[in-house]
C-alpha positions as CSV (number, residue, x, y, z in Angstrom):
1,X,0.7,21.1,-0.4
2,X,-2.1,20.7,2.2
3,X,-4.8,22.3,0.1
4,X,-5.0,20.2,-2.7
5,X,-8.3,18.6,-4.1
6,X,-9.3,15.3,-2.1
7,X,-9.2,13.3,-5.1
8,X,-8.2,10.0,-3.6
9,X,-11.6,7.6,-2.8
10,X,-11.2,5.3,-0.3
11,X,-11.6,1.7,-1.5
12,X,-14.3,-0.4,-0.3
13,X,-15.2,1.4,2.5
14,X,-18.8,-0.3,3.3
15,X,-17.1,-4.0,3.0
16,X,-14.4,-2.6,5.6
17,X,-17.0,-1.1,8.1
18,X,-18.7,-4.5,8.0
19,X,-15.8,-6.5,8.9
20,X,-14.6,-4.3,11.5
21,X,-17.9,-3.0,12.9
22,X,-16.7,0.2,14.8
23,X,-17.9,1.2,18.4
24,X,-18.0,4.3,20.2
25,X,-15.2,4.1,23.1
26,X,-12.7,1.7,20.9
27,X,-9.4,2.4,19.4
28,X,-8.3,1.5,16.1
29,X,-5.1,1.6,14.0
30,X,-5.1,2.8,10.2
31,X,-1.5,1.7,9.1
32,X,-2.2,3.4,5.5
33,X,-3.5,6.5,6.4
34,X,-3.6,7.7,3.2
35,X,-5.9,11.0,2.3
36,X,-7.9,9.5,5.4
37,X,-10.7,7.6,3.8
38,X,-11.0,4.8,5.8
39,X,-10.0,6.8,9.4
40,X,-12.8,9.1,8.8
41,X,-15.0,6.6,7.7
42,X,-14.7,4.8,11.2
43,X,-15.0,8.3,13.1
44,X,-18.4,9.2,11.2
45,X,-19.4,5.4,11.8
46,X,-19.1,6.3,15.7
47,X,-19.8,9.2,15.7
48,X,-16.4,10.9,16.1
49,X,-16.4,8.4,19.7
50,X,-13.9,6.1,18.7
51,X,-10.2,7.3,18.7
52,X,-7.9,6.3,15.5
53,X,-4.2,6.4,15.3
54,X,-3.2,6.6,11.6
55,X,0.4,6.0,10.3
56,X,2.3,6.8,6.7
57,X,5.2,6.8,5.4
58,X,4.5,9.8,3.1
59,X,4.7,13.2,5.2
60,X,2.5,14.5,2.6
61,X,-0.3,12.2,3.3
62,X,0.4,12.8,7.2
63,X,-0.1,16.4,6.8
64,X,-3.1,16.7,4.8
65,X,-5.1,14.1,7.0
66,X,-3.5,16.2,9.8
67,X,-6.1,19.1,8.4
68,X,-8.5,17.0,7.0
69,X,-9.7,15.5,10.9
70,X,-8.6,18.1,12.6
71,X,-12.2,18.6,13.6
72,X,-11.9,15.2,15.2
73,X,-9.4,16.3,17.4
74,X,-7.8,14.5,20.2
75,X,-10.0,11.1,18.6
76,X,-7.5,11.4,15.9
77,X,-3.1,10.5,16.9
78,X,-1.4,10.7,12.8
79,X,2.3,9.9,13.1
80,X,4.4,9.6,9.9
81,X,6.1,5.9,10.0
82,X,6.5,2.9,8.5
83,X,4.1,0.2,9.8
84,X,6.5,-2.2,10.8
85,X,6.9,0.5,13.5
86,X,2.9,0.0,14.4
87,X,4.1,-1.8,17.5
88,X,6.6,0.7,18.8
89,X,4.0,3.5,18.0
90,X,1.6,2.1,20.2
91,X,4.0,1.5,23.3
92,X,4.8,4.7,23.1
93,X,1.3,6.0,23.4
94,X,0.6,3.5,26.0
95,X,-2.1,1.6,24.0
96,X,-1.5,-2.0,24.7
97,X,-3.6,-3.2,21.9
98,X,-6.2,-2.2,19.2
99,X,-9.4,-3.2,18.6
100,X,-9.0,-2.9,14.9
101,X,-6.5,-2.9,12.3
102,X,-7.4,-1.2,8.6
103,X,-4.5,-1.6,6.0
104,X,-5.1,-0.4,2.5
105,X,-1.9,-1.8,0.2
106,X,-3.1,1.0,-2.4
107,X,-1.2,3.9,-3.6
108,X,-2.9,7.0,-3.1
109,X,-4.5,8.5,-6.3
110,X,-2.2,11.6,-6.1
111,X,0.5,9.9,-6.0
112,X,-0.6,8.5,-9.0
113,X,-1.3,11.8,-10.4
114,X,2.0,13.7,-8.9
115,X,4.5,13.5,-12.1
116,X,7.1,14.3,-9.1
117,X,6.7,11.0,-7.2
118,X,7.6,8.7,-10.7
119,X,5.4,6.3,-9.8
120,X,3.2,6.5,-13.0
121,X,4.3,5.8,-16.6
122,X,1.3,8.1,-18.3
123,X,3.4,11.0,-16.3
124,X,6.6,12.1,-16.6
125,X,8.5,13.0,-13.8
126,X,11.6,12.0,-11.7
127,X,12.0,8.0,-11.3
128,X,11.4,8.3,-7.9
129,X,9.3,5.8,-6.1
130,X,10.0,6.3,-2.7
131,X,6.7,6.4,-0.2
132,X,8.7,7.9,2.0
133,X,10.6,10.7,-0.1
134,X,13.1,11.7,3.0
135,X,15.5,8.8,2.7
136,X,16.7,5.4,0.7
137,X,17.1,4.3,-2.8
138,X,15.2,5.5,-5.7
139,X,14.0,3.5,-9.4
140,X,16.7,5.6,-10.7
141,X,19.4,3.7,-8.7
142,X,18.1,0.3,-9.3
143,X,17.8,0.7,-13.1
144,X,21.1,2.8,-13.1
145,X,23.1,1.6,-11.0
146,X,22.8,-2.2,-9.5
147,X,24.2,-5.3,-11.3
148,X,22.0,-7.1,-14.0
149,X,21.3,-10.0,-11.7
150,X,20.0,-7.8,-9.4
151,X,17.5,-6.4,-11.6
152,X,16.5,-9.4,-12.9
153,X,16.1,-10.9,-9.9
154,X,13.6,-7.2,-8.7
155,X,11.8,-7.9,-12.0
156,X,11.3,-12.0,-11.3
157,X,9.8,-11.0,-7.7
158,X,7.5,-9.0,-9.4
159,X,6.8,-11.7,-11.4
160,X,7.6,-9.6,-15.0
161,X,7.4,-11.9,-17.9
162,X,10.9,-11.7,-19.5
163,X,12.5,-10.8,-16.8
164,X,16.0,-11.7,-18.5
165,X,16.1,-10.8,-21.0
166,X,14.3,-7.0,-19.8
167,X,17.2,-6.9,-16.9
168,X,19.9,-7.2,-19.6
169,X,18.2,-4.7,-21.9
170,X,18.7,-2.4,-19.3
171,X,22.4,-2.7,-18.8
172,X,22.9,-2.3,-22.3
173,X,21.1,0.7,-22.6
174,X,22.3,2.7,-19.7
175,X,25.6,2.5,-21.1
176,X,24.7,5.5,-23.8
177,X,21.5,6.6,-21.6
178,X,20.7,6.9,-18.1
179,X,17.3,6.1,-16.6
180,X,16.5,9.4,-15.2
181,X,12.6,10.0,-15.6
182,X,9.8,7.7,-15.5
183,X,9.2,8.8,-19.4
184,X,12.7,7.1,-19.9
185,X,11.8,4.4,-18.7
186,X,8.5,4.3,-20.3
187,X,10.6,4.8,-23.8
188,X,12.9,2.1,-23.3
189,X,9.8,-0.2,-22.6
190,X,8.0,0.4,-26.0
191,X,11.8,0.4,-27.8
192,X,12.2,-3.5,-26.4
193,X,8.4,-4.5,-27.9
194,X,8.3,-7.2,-25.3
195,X,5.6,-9.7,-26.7
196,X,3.4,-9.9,-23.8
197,X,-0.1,-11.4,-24.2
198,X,-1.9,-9.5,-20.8
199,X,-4.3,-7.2,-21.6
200,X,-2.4,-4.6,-19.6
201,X,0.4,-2.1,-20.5
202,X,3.7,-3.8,-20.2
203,X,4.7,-1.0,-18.0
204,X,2.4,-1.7,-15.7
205,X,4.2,-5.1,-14.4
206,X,7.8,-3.4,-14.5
207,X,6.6,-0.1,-12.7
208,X,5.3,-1.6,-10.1
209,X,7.9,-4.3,-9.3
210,X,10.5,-1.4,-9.2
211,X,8.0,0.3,-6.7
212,X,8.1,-3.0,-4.8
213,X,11.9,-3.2,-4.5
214,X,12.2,0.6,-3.6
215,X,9.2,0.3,-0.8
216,X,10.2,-2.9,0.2
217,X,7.1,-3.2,0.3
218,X,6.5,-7.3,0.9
219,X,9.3,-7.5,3.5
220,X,7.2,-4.4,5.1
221,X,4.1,-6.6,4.9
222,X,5.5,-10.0,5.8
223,X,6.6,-8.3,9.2
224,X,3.1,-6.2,9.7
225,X,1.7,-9.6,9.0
226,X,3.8,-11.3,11.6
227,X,2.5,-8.6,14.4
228,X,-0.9,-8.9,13.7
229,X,-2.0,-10.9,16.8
230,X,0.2,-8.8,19.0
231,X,-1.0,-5.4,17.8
232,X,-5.0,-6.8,18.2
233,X,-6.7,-7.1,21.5
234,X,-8.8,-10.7,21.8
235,X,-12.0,-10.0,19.7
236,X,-9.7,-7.3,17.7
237,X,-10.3,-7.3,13.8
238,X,-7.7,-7.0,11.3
239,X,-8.7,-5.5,7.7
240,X,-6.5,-5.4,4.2
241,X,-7.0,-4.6,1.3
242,X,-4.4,-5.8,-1.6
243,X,-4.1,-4.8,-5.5
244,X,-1.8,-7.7,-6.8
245,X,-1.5,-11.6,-6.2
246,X,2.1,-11.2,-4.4
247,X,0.7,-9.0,-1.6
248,X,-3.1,-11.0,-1.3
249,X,-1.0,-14.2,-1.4
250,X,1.3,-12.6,2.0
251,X,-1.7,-12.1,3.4
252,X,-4.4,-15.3,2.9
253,X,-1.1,-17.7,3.7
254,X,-0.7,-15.5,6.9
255,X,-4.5,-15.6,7.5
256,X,-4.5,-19.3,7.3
257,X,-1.4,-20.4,9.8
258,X,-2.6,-17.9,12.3
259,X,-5.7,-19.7,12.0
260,X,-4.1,-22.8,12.1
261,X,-2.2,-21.9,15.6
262,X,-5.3,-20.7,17.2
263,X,-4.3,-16.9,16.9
264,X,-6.3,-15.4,14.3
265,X,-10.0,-16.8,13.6
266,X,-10.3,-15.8,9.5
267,X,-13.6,-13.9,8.7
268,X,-13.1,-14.0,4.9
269,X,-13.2,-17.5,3.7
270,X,-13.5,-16.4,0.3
271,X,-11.6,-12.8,-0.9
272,X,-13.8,-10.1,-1.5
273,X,-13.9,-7.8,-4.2
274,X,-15.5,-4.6,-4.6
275,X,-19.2,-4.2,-6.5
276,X,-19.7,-3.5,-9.8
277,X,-21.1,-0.2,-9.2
278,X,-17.9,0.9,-7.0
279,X,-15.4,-0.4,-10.2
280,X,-17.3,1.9,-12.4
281,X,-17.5,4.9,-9.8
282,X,-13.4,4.5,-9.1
283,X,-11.9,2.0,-11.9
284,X,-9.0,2.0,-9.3
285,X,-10.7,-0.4,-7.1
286,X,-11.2,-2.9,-9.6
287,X,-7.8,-5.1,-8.6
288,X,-8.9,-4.7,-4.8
289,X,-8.9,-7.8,-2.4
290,X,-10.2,-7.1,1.0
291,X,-9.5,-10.4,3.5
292,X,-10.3,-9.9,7.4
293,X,-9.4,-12.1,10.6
294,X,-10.0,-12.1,14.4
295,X,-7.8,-12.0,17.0
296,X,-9.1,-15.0,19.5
Protein backbone atom coordinates (compact mmCIF):
# COMPACT_ATOMS: atom_id res chain seq x y z
CA UNK A 1 0.00 0.00 0.00
CA UNK A 2 2.76 2.39 1.16
CA UNK A 3 5.05 1.72 -1.84
CA UNK A 4 3.09 2.67 -4.60
CA UNK A 5 4.27 5.14 -7.45
CA UNK A 6 3.91 8.92 -6.38
CA UNK A 7 1.78 9.65 -9.20
CA UNK A 8 -0.39 12.39 -7.68
CA UNK A 9 1.20 16.21 -8.61
CA UNK A 10 0.37 18.69 -6.36
CA UNK A 11 -1.66 21.46 -7.91
CA UNK A 12 -0.36 24.82 -8.21
CA UNK A 13 2.23 24.69 -5.98
CA UNK A 14 4.31 28.01 -6.92
CA UNK A 15 0.87 30.17 -6.75
CA UNK A 16 0.36 28.49 -3.13
CA UNK A 17 4.00 29.23 -1.88
CA UNK A 18 3.39 32.81 -3.03
CA UNK A 19 0.36 33.42 -1.05
CA UNK A 20 1.53 31.80 1.87
CA UNK A 21 5.20 32.75 1.85
CA UNK A 22 6.71 30.13 4.34
CA UNK A 23 9.29 30.89 7.09
CA UNK A 24 11.66 28.90 8.95
CA UNK A 25 10.36 28.72 12.76
CA UNK A 26 6.39 28.81 11.71
CA UNK A 27 3.82 26.24 11.86
CA UNK A 28 1.36 25.50 9.23
CA UNK A 29 -1.74 23.26 8.85
CA UNK A 30 -2.28 21.03 5.46
CA UNK A 31 -5.96 19.95 5.95
CA UNK A 32 -5.66 17.79 2.59
CA UNK A 33 -2.67 16.15 3.06
CA UNK A 34 -2.93 14.15 0.27
CA UNK A 35 0.33 12.28 -1.24
CA UNK A 36 2.04 15.42 0.50
CA UNK A 37 2.64 17.82 -2.33
CA UNK A 38 1.99 20.87 -0.86
CA UNK A 39 3.45 19.88 2.94
CA UNK A 40 6.73 19.02 1.36
CA UNK A 41 6.63 21.81 -0.74
CA UNK A 42 6.53 24.20 2.39
CA UNK A 43 9.28 22.07 4.25
CA UNK A 44 11.83 22.38 1.10
CA UNK A 45 10.71 26.13 0.86
CA UNK A 46 12.15 26.46 4.61
CA UNK A 47 14.33 24.38 4.48
CA UNK A 48 12.77 21.50 6.55
CA UNK A 49 12.55 24.63 9.56
CA UNK A 50 9.09 25.06 9.51
CA UNK A 51 6.92 22.33 11.20
CA UNK A 52 3.52 21.11 9.30
CA UNK A 53 0.69 19.26 10.70
CA UNK A 54 -1.18 17.47 7.84
CA UNK A 55 -4.68 15.90 8.22
CA UNK A 56 -6.81 13.26 5.93
CA UNK A 57 -9.51 11.43 6.00
CA UNK A 58 -8.03 8.57 3.91
CA UNK A 59 -5.58 6.31 6.11
CA UNK A 60 -4.08 5.45 3.00
CA UNK A 61 -2.96 8.95 2.18
CA UNK A 62 -1.92 9.29 6.02
CA UNK A 63 0.33 6.47 5.77
CA UNK A 64 2.15 6.93 2.63
CA UNK A 65 2.93 10.72 3.53
CA UNK A 66 3.80 9.13 6.96
CA UNK A 67 6.91 7.52 4.73
CA UNK A 68 7.20 9.89 2.33
CA UNK A 69 8.50 12.89 5.17
CA UNK A 70 9.64 10.77 7.39
CA UNK A 71 12.98 12.37 6.71
CA UNK A 72 11.49 15.52 8.04
CA UNK A 73 10.79 14.12 11.20
CA UNK A 74 9.48 15.68 14.23
CA UNK A 75 8.76 19.08 11.56
CA UNK A 76 6.16 16.83 10.22
CA UNK A 77 2.60 15.82 13.01
CA UNK A 78 0.11 13.60 10.10
CA UNK A 79 -3.09 12.61 11.85
CA UNK A 80 -5.80 10.88 9.94
CA UNK A 81 -9.19 13.15 10.49
CA UNK A 82 -11.61 15.03 9.01
CA UNK A 83 -10.91 18.81 8.96
CA UNK A 84 -13.72 19.96 10.66
CA UNK A 85 -11.71 18.38 13.51
CA UNK A 86 -8.60 20.97 12.53
CA UNK A 87 -9.52 22.75 15.69
CA UNK A 88 -9.66 19.93 18.13
CA UNK A 89 -6.28 18.59 16.51
CA UNK A 90 -4.51 21.56 17.33
CA UNK A 91 -5.72 21.82 21.05
CA UNK A 92 -4.63 18.74 21.52
CA UNK A 93 -1.09 19.46 20.39
CA UNK A 94 -1.17 22.66 22.19
CA UNK A 95 -0.77 24.84 19.10
CA UNK A 96 -3.03 27.80 19.62
CA UNK A 97 -2.93 28.88 16.15
CA UNK A 98 -1.26 28.44 12.71
CA UNK A 99 0.42 30.61 10.70
CA UNK A 100 -0.90 29.03 7.54
CA UNK A 101 -3.73 27.07 6.27
CA UNK A 102 -3.22 24.94 2.68
CA UNK A 103 -6.52 23.22 1.61
CA UNK A 104 -6.51 21.38 -1.64
CA UNK A 105 -10.48 20.35 -2.43
CA UNK A 106 -8.89 17.82 -5.12
CA UNK A 107 -9.05 14.12 -5.09
CA UNK A 108 -5.96 12.53 -5.14
CA UNK A 109 -4.92 11.00 -8.57
CA UNK A 110 -4.83 7.48 -7.13
CA UNK A 111 -7.86 7.59 -6.00
CA UNK A 112 -8.80 8.40 -9.30
CA UNK A 113 -6.81 5.57 -10.58
CA UNK A 114 -7.86 2.91 -7.68
CA UNK A 115 -10.88 0.88 -9.41
CA UNK A 116 -11.50 -0.04 -5.53
CA UNK A 117 -12.38 3.48 -4.26
CA UNK A 118 -15.50 3.88 -7.25
CA UNK A 119 -14.84 7.18 -7.62
CA UNK A 120 -14.11 6.99 -11.39
CA UNK A 121 -16.49 5.96 -14.17
CA UNK A 122 -13.40 4.98 -16.80
CA UNK A 123 -12.77 2.24 -13.85
CA UNK A 124 -14.75 -0.26 -12.69
CA UNK A 125 -14.75 -1.05 -9.23
CA UNK A 126 -17.05 -1.12 -6.08
CA UNK A 127 -19.41 2.17 -5.91
CA UNK A 128 -17.69 3.28 -3.06
CA UNK A 129 -16.90 6.87 -2.62
CA UNK A 130 -16.07 7.11 0.83
CA UNK A 131 -12.69 9.33 1.63
CA UNK A 132 -12.73 7.86 4.56
CA UNK A 133 -13.24 4.00 3.73
CA UNK A 134 -13.61 2.92 7.75
CA UNK A 135 -17.19 4.15 8.20
CA UNK A 136 -20.55 5.78 6.72
CA UNK A 137 -22.66 5.39 3.64
CA UNK A 138 -21.50 4.49 0.28
CA UNK A 139 -22.87 5.54 -3.72
CA UNK A 140 -24.21 2.08 -3.49
CA UNK A 141 -26.61 3.03 -0.66
CA UNK A 142 -27.78 6.31 -2.02
CA UNK A 143 -28.58 4.95 -5.60
CA UNK A 144 -29.89 1.65 -3.94
CA UNK A 145 -31.47 2.36 -1.29
CA UNK A 146 -32.76 6.11 -0.40
CA UNK A 147 -36.17 7.51 -1.67
CA UNK A 148 -36.40 9.15 -5.18
CA UNK A 149 -36.73 12.62 -3.70
CA UNK A 150 -33.73 12.06 -1.96
CA UNK A 151 -31.69 11.44 -4.93
CA UNK A 152 -33.10 13.97 -6.78
CA UNK A 153 -32.62 16.39 -4.44
CA UNK A 154 -28.26 14.80 -4.05
CA UNK A 155 -28.36 15.23 -7.93
CA UNK A 156 -29.96 19.09 -7.88
CA UNK A 157 -27.17 20.01 -5.18
CA UNK A 158 -24.80 19.00 -7.57
CA UNK A 159 -26.39 20.92 -9.90
CA UNK A 160 -27.01 17.74 -12.57
CA UNK A 161 -29.02 18.80 -15.42
CA UNK A 162 -32.18 16.49 -15.34
CA UNK A 163 -31.99 15.82 -12.18
CA UNK A 164 -35.70 14.43 -12.20
CA UNK A 165 -36.14 12.86 -14.37
CA UNK A 166 -32.24 10.93 -13.77
CA UNK A 167 -33.50 10.36 -9.88
CA UNK A 168 -36.66 8.53 -11.13
CA UNK A 169 -34.64 6.53 -13.74
CA UNK A 170 -32.93 5.20 -10.98
CA UNK A 171 -35.75 3.88 -8.98
CA UNK A 172 -37.07 2.24 -11.82
CA UNK A 173 -34.14 0.47 -12.66
CA UNK A 174 -33.02 -0.87 -9.38
CA UNK A 175 -36.08 -2.62 -9.24
CA UNK A 176 -34.61 -5.56 -11.69
CA UNK A 177 -30.80 -4.26 -11.06
CA UNK A 178 -28.90 -3.11 -8.23
CA UNK A 179 -26.29 -0.40 -8.51
CA UNK A 180 -23.40 -2.33 -7.31
CA UNK A 181 -20.19 -1.10 -9.27
CA UNK A 182 -19.27 2.20 -10.69
CA UNK A 183 -19.41 0.36 -14.28
CA UNK A 184 -23.29 0.00 -13.36
CA UNK A 185 -23.71 2.98 -12.88
CA UNK A 186 -21.72 4.19 -15.81
CA UNK A 187 -24.18 1.68 -17.99
CA UNK A 188 -27.30 2.93 -16.75
CA UNK A 189 -25.99 6.53 -17.67
CA UNK A 190 -25.38 5.90 -21.42
CA UNK A 191 -28.84 3.53 -21.38
CA UNK A 192 -30.85 6.99 -20.23
CA UNK A 193 -28.97 9.13 -23.35
CA UNK A 194 -29.55 12.19 -21.31
CA UNK A 195 -29.31 15.15 -23.88
CA UNK A 196 -26.80 17.18 -22.32
CA UNK A 197 -25.07 20.00 -24.32
CA UNK A 198 -21.56 20.31 -21.92
CA UNK A 199 -18.66 19.30 -23.53
CA UNK A 200 -18.05 16.86 -20.61
CA UNK A 201 -19.14 13.16 -20.05
CA UNK A 202 -22.53 13.16 -18.39
CA UNK A 203 -21.00 10.98 -15.78
CA UNK A 204 -18.88 13.37 -14.75
CA UNK A 205 -21.74 15.69 -13.13
CA UNK A 206 -23.54 12.64 -11.54
CA UNK A 207 -20.25 11.01 -10.11
CA UNK A 208 -19.21 13.64 -8.58
CA UNK A 209 -22.52 14.88 -6.92
CA UNK A 210 -22.84 11.34 -5.47
CA UNK A 211 -19.11 11.87 -4.12
CA UNK A 212 -20.40 15.08 -2.69
CA UNK A 213 -23.35 13.61 -0.75
CA UNK A 214 -21.17 10.60 0.52
CA UNK A 215 -18.17 13.08 1.68
CA UNK A 216 -20.39 15.54 2.71
CA UNK A 217 -18.18 17.28 1.42
CA UNK A 218 -19.75 21.17 1.43
CA UNK A 219 -21.18 20.86 4.91
CA UNK A 220 -17.36 19.74 5.65
CA UNK A 221 -16.21 22.96 3.97
CA UNK A 222 -18.93 25.34 5.17
CA UNK A 223 -17.70 24.53 8.80
CA UNK A 224 -13.71 24.56 7.92
CA UNK A 225 -14.75 27.79 6.32
CA UNK A 226 -16.46 29.03 9.43
CA UNK A 227 -13.07 28.21 11.60
CA UNK A 228 -10.82 29.92 9.53
CA UNK A 229 -10.12 32.95 11.61
CA UNK A 230 -9.95 30.83 14.74
CA UNK A 231 -7.47 28.25 13.38
CA UNK A 232 -5.06 31.48 11.90
CA UNK A 233 -2.87 33.50 14.07
CA UNK A 234 -3.16 37.58 13.13
CA UNK A 235 -1.01 37.82 9.99
CA UNK A 236 -1.91 33.89 9.35
CA UNK A 237 -2.74 33.02 5.66
CA UNK A 238 -5.30 30.77 4.55
CA UNK A 239 -4.89 28.85 0.96
CA UNK A 240 -7.64 26.69 -1.20
CA UNK A 241 -7.80 25.43 -3.90
CA UNK A 242 -11.35 24.25 -5.52
CA UNK A 243 -12.34 22.12 -8.75
CA UNK A 244 -16.11 23.03 -9.14
CA UNK A 245 -18.30 26.30 -8.83
CA UNK A 246 -20.24 24.83 -5.62
CA UNK A 247 -17.10 24.54 -3.51
CA UNK A 248 -15.15 28.04 -5.12
CA UNK A 249 -18.58 29.69 -4.46
CA UNK A 250 -18.36 28.31 -0.37
CA UNK A 251 -15.34 29.78 -0.38
CA UNK A 252 -15.16 33.52 -2.25
CA UNK A 253 -18.77 34.23 -0.30
CA UNK A 254 -16.91 33.17 2.95
CA UNK A 255 -13.83 35.25 1.83
CA UNK A 256 -15.91 38.16 1.39
CA UNK A 257 -18.07 38.46 4.88
CA UNK A 258 -14.97 37.68 6.81
CA UNK A 259 -13.63 40.55 5.01
CA UNK A 260 -16.67 42.39 5.50
CA UNK A 261 -16.48 41.85 9.60
CA UNK A 262 -12.90 42.77 9.76
CA UNK A 263 -11.58 39.05 10.21
CA UNK A 264 -10.14 37.97 7.16
CA UNK A 265 -8.33 40.66 4.77
CA UNK A 266 -8.82 38.69 1.11
CA UNK A 267 -5.54 38.43 -0.94
CA UNK A 268 -7.14 37.12 -4.16
CA UNK A 269 -9.40 39.71 -5.49
CA UNK A 270 -9.66 37.89 -8.57
CA UNK A 271 -9.55 33.67 -8.59
CA UNK A 272 -6.52 32.26 -9.81
CA UNK A 273 -6.06 29.63 -12.17
CA UNK A 274 -3.18 27.56 -12.93
CA UNK A 275 -0.72 28.36 -16.24
CA UNK A 276 -0.99 27.06 -19.29
CA UNK A 277 2.05 25.18 -19.16
CA UNK A 278 0.92 23.46 -15.66
CA UNK A 279 -2.69 22.35 -17.51
CA UNK A 280 -0.64 20.66 -20.14
CA UNK A 281 1.97 19.03 -17.69
CA UNK A 282 -1.24 17.70 -15.28
CA UNK A 283 -4.60 18.20 -17.32
CA UNK A 284 -6.05 17.62 -13.71
CA UNK A 285 -5.29 21.07 -12.69
CA UNK A 286 -7.16 22.64 -15.34
CA UNK A 287 -10.62 23.15 -13.21
CA UNK A 288 -8.39 24.50 -10.21
CA UNK A 289 -9.27 27.79 -8.37
CA UNK A 290 -6.80 28.86 -5.80
CA UNK A 291 -8.39 32.05 -3.55
CA UNK A 292 -6.28 33.19 -0.33
CA UNK A 293 -7.08 35.59 2.69
CA UNK A 294 -5.42 36.93 5.86
CA UNK A 295 -6.21 36.68 9.17
CA UNK A 296 -6.10 40.54 10.62
Amino acid sequence: MIARPIFHEPVMVSETLNLLSPKEGNTYLDCTLGGGGHTLSILEATGGKARVIGIDMDPEAVAYSKERLSPFGEKVILKEENFIRAGEVLRELNIKGVDGIICDLGLSSWQLEDANRGFSFQKDGPLDMRMNPRGGFTAADILNSWREDEIFLVLKRGEVPFASRIAREIVRYRKWKSFQTSGDLANFIRQIKLPFKRTMHPATLIFQALRIAVNRELENLSILLSSLPDLLKPGGRAVLISYHSLEDRLVKNSFRIFEQNGTLKVLTKKVIRPTLEEVERNPRSRSARLRGAERR
